[in-house]
C-alpha positions as CSV (number, residue, x, y, z in Angstrom):
1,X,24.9,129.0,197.0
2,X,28.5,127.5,197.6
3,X,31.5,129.3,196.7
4,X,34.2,126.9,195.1
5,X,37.4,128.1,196.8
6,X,39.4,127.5,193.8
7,X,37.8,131.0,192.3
8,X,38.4,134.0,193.6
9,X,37.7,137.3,192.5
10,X,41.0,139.9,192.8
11,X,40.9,143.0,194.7
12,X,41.7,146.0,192.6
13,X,45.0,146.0,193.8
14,X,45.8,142.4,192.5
15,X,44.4,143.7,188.9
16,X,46.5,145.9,186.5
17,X,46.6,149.2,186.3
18,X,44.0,149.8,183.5
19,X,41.7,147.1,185.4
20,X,41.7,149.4,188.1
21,X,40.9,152.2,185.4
22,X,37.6,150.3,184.8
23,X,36.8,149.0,188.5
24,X,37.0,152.8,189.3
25,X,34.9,153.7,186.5
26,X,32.6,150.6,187.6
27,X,32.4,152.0,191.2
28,X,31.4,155.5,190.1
29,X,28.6,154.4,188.0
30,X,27.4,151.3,189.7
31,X,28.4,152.1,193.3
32,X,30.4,148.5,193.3
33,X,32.3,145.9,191.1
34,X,30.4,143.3,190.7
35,X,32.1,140.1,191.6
36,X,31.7,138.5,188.1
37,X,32.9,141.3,186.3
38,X,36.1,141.6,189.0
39,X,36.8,138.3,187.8
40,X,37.5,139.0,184.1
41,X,40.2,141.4,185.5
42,X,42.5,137.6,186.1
43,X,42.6,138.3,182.4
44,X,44.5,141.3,181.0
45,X,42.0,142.0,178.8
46,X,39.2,140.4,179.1
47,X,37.1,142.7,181.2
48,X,37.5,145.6,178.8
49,X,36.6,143.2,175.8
50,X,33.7,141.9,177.4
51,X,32.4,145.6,178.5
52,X,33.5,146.8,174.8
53,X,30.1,143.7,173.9
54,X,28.1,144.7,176.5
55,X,28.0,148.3,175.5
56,X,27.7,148.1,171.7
57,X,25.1,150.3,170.0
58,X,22.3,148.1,169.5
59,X,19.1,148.0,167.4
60,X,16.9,147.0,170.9
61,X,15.5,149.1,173.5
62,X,17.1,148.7,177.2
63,X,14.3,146.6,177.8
64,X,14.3,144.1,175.1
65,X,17.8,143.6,175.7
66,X,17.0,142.9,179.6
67,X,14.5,140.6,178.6
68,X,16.8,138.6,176.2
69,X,19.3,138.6,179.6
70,X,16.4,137.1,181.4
71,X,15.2,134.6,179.4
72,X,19.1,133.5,178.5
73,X,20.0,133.2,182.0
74,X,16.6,131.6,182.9
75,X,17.8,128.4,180.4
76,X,21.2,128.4,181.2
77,X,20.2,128.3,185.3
78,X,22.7,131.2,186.0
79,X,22.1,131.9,189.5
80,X,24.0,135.4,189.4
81,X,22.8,136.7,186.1
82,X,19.5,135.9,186.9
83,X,19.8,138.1,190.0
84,X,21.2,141.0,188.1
85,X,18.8,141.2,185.7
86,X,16.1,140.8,187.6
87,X,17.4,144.7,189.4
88,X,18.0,145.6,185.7
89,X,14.9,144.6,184.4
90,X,13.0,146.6,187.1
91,X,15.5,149.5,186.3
92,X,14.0,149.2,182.9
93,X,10.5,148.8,184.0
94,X,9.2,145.5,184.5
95,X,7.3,144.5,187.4
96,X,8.3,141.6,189.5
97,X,5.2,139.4,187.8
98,X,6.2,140.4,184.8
99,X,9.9,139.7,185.2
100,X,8.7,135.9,186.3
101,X,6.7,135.7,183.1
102,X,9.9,137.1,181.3
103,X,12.0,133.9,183.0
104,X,9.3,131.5,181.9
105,X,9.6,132.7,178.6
106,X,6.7,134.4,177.8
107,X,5.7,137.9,178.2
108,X,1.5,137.9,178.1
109,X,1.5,141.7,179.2
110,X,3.4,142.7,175.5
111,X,2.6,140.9,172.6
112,X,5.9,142.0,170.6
113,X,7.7,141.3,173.7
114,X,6.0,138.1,174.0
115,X,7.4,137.2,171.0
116,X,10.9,138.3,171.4
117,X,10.5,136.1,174.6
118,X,9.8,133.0,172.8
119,X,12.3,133.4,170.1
120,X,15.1,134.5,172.5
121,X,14.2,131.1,174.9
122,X,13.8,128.3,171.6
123,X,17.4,129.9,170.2
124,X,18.9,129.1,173.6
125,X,17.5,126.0,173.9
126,X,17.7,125.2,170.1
127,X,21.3,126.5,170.3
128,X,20.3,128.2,167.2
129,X,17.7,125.9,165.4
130,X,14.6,127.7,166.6
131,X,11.4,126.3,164.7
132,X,10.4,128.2,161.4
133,X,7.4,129.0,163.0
134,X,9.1,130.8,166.1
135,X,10.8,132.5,163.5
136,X,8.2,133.9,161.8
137,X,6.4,135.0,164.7
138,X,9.6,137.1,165.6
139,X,8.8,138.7,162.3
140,X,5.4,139.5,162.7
141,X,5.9,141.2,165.6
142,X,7.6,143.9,163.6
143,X,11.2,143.1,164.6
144,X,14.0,142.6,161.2
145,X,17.0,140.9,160.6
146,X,19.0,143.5,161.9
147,X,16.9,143.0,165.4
148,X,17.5,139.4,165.1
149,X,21.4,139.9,164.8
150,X,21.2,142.2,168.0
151,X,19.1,139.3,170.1
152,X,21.9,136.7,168.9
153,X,24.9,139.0,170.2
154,X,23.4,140.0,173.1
155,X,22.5,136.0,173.9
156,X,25.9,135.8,173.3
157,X,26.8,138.0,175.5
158,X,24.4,136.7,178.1
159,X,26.2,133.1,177.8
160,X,29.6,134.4,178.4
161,X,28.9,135.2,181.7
162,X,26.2,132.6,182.4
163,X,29.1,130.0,181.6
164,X,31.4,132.1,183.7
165,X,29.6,131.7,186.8
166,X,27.8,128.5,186.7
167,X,31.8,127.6,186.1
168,X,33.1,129.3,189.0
169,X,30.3,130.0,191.7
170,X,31.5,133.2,192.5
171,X,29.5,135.1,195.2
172,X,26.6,136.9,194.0
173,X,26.6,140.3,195.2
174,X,22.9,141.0,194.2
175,X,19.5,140.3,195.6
176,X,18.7,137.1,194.7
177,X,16.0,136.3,192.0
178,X,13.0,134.4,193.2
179,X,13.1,130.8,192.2
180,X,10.2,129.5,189.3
């Protein structure tokens, strides 16, 4: 994928100092920064603010909330986010089929996942206006309104830094995600 030379992501030297408090705490607990993540460090803020989102208590398991990261970067073609959350999905415990399925919107191997899955893909692409029948299948699956504000936040989250990248092709620094 082709880097646009006008982004670039800052050493830890070019950040401030408590950016460089968070890329150390980044590198002990992820062994490296990740590119998009060094990149919110251009902003004094941002990187801690974003983290502060990503790192709220939520009402969804680790693996729901991968699975809303899928499906969100699936629709928004994020190259990079789709490539770490495929590695967090599998940290979480999804197979690599399953993971595809996920992408496609579906999960076949779960039905209350499956429906998460559907939900999570027709508010993307609804950009909120899912069908009343999606809706109601979200329900049935046994998840509640405070599960549905967790999948909107974390879809938020998800197209922060889907935008980010698509915006500024920075590297990806993880295995890439097969294509579907």
């Amino acid at each position: 994928m082709e880097t646009q030379s006008i982004f670039s992501v800052p050493t830890r030297a070019e950040v401030s100092a408590s950016n460089q408090a968070i890329f150390d705490n980044l590198q002990k607990g992820l062994g490296f920064v990740p590119n998009l993540f060094a990149y919110f460090a251009k902003n004094e803020t941002a990187l801690a603010d974003y983290l502060a989102l990503q790192n709220r208590k939520s009402t969804l398991r680790g693996k729901e909330r991968e699975l809303i990261n899928l499906v969100t970067s699936q629709v928004n073609d994020c190259h990079y986010c789709r490539a770490a959350h495929t590695v967090l999905g599998k940290m979480n415990g999804f197979t690599d089929e399953q993971i595809l399925d996920i992408r496609r919107g579906h999960a076949p191997f779960d039905s209350k996942l499956d429906a998460l899955a559907k939900f999570t893909k027709a508010v993307v692409n609804t950009r909120g206006n899912a069908s009343a029948a999606v809706v109601e299948a979200f329900f049935e699956a046994g998840y509640s309104e405070a599960n549905m504000i967790d999948v909107i936040i974390t879809i938020g989250d998800k197209i922060i830094t889907n935008y980010m990248h698509n915006l500024t092709k920075l590297e990806i620094d993880f295995p890439l995600a097969d294509d579907i």
